[in-house]
MIDOSE-1310 file (N, C-alpha, C; in nm, 2 decimals, decimal comma, always signed):
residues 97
xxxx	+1,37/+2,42/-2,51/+1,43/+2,38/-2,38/+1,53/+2,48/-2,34; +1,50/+2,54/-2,23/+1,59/+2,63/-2,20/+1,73/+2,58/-2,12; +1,83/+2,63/-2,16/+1,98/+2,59/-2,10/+2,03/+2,67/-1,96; +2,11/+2,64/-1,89/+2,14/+2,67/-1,75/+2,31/+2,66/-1,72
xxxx	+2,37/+2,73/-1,73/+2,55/+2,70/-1,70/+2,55/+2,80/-1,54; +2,64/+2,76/-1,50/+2,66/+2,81/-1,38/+2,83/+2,77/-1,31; +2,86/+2,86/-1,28/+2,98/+2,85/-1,18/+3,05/+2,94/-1,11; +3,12/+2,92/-1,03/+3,21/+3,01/-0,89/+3,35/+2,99/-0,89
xxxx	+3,36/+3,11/-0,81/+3,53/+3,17/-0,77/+3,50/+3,26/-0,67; +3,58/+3,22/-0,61/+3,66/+3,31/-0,45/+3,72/+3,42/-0,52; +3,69/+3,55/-0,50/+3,86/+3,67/-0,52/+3,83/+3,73/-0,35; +3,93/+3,86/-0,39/+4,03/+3,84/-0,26/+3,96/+4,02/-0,29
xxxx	+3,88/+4,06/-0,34/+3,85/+4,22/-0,34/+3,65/+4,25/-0,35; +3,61/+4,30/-0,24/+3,50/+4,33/-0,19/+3,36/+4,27/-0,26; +3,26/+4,27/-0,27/+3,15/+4,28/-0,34/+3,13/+4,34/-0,45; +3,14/+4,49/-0,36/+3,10/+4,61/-0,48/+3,19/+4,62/-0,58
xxxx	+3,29/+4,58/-0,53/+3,41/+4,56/-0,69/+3,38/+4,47/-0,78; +3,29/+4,32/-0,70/+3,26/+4,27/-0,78/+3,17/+4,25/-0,87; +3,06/+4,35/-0,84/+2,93/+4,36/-0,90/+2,98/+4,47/-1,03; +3,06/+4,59/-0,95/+3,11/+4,68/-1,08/+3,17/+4,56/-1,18
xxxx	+3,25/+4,47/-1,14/+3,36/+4,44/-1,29/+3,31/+4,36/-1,37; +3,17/+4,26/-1,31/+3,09/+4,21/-1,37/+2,98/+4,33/-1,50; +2,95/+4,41/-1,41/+2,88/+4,53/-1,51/+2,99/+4,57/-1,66; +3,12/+4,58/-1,57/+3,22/+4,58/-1,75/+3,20/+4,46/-1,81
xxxx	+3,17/+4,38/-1,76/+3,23/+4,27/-1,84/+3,10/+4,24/-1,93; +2,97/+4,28/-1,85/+2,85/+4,28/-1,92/+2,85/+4,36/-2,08; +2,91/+4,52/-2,02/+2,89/+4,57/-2,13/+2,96/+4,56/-2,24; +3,11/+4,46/-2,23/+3,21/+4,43/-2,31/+3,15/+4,34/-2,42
xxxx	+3,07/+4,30/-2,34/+3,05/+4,17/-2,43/+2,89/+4,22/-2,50; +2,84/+4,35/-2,50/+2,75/+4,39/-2,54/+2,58/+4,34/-2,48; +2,57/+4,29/-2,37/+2,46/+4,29/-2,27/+2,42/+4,41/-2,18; +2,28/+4,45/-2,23/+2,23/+4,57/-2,13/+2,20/+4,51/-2,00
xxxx	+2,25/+4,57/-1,89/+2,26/+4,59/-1,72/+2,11/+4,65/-1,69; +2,03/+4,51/-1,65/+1,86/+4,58/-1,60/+1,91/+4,60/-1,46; +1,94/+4,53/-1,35/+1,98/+4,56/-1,21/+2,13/+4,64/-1,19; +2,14/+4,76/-1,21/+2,26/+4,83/-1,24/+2,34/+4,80/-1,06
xxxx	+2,44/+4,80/-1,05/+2,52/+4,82/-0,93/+2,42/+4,93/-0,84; +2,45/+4,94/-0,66/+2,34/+5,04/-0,63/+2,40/+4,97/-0,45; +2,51/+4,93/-0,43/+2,51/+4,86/-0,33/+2,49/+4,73/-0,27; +2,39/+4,63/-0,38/+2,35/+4,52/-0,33/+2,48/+4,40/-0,40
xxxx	+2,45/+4,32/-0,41/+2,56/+4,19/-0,39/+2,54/+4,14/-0,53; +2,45/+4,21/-0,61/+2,37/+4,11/-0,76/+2,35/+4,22/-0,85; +2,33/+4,14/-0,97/+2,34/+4,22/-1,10/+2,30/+4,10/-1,26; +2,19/+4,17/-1,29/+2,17/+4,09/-1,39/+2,21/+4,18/-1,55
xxxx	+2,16/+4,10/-1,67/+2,20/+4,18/-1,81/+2,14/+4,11/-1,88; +2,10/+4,15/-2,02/+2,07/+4,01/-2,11/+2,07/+4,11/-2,25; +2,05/+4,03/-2,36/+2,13/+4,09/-2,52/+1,96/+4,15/-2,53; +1,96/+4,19/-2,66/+1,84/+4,22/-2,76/+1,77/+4,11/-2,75
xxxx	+1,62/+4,14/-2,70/+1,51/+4,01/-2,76/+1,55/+3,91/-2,63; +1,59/+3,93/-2,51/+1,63/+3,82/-2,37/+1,67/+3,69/-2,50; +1,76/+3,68/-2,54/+1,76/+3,54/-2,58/+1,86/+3,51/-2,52; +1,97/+3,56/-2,39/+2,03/+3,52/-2,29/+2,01/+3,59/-2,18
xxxx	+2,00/+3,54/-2,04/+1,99/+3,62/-1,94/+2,11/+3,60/-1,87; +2,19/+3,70/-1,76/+2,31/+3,65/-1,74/+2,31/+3,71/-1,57; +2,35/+3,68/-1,44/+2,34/+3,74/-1,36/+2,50/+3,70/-1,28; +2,48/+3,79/-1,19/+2,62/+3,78/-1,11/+2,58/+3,80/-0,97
xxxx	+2,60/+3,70/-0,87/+2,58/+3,71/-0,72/+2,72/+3,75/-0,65; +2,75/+3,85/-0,56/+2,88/+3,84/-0,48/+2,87/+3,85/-0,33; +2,88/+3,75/-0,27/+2,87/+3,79/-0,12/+2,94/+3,75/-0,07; +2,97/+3,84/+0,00/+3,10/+3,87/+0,13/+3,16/+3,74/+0,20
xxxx	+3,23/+3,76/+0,17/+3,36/+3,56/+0,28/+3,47/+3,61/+0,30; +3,49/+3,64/+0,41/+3,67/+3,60/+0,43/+3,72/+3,75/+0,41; +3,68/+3,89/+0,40/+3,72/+3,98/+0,33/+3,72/+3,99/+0,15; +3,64/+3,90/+0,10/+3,68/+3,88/-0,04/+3,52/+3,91/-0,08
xxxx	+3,52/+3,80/-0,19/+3,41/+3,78/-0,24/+3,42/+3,64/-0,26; +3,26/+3,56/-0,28/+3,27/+3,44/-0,32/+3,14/+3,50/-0,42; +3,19/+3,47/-0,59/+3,12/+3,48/-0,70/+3,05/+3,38/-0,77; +2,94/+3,42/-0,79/+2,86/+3,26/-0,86/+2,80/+3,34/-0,99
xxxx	+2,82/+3,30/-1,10/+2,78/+3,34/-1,23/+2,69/+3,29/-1,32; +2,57/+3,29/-1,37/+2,44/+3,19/-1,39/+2,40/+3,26/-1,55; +2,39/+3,17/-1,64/+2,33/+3,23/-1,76/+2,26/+3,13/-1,81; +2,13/+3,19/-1,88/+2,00/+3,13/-1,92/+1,95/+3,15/-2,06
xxxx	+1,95/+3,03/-2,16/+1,96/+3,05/-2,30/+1,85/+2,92/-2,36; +1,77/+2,97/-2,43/+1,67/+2,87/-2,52/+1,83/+2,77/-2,61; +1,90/+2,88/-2,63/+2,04/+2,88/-2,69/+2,20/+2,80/-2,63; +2,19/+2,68/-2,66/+2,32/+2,61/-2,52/+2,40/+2,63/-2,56
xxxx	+2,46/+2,69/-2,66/+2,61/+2,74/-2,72/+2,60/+2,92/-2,61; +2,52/+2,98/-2,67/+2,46/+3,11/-2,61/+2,51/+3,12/-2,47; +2,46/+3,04/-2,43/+2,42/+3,03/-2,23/+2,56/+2,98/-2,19; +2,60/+2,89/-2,27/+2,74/+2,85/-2,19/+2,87/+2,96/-2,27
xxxx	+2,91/+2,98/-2,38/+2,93/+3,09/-2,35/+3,00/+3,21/-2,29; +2,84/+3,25/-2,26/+2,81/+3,41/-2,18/+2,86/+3,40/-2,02; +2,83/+3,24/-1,98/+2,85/+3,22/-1,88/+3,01/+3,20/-1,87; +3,06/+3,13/-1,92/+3,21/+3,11/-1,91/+3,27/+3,24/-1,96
xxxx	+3,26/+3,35/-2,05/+3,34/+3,51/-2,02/+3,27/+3,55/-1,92; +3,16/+3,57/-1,85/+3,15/+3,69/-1,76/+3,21/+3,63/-1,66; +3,22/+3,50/-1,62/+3,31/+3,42/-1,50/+3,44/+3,46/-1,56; +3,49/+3,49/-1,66/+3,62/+3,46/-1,71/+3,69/+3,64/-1,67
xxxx	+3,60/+3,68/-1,68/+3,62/+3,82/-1,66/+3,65/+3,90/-1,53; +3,54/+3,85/-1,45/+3,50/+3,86/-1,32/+3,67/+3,81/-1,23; +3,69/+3,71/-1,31/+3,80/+3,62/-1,24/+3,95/+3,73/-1,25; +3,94/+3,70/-1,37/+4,07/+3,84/-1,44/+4,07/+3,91/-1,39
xxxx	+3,98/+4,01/-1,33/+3,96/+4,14/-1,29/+4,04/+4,16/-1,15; +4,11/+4,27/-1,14/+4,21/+4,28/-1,01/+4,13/+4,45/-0,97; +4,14/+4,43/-0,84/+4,11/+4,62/-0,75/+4,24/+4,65/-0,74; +4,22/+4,78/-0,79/+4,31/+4,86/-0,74/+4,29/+4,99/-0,64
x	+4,38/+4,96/-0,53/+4,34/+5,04/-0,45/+4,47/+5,14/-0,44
């Protein structure tokens, strides 16, 4: 039975910032980046063997971003998780301009 965690946050710094700090946070946590950054709003990643898949949506509100973070695991310890750091991360994450 495959598992499903999901959740969002408003920040206050562009898209592409937020698709980059999701890609750190991907690689922090040792997940290869199949949709690398490239200007779009999304980004996925998943471990050795897909036994998590993890993606990151960011689209534009307000001058900010509004972030939605989705991970998918045969694995519900796995999925939930993956999904609560790359949100945890994403969130942390400050631009510096």
């Amino acid at each position: 039975m495959p598992y499903w965690y999901w959740g969002s946050c408003n920040r206050s710094y562009d898209p592409q910032n937020c698709v980059s700090f999701a890609t750190d946070s991907f690689q922090k946590h040792g997940l290869s980046v199949w949709v690398p950054p490239g200007g779009g709003y999304a980004t996925f990643a998943g471990n050795t063997g897909s036994s998590v898949i993890v993606q990151v949506a960011c689209a534009p509100q307000n001058g900010g971003s509004q972030v939605a973070v989705s991970a998918f695991s045969e694995d519900d310890n796995l999925a939930k998780t993956t999904q609560s750091n790359v949100l945890s991360d994403v969130q942390s994450a400050m631009a510096i301009n």
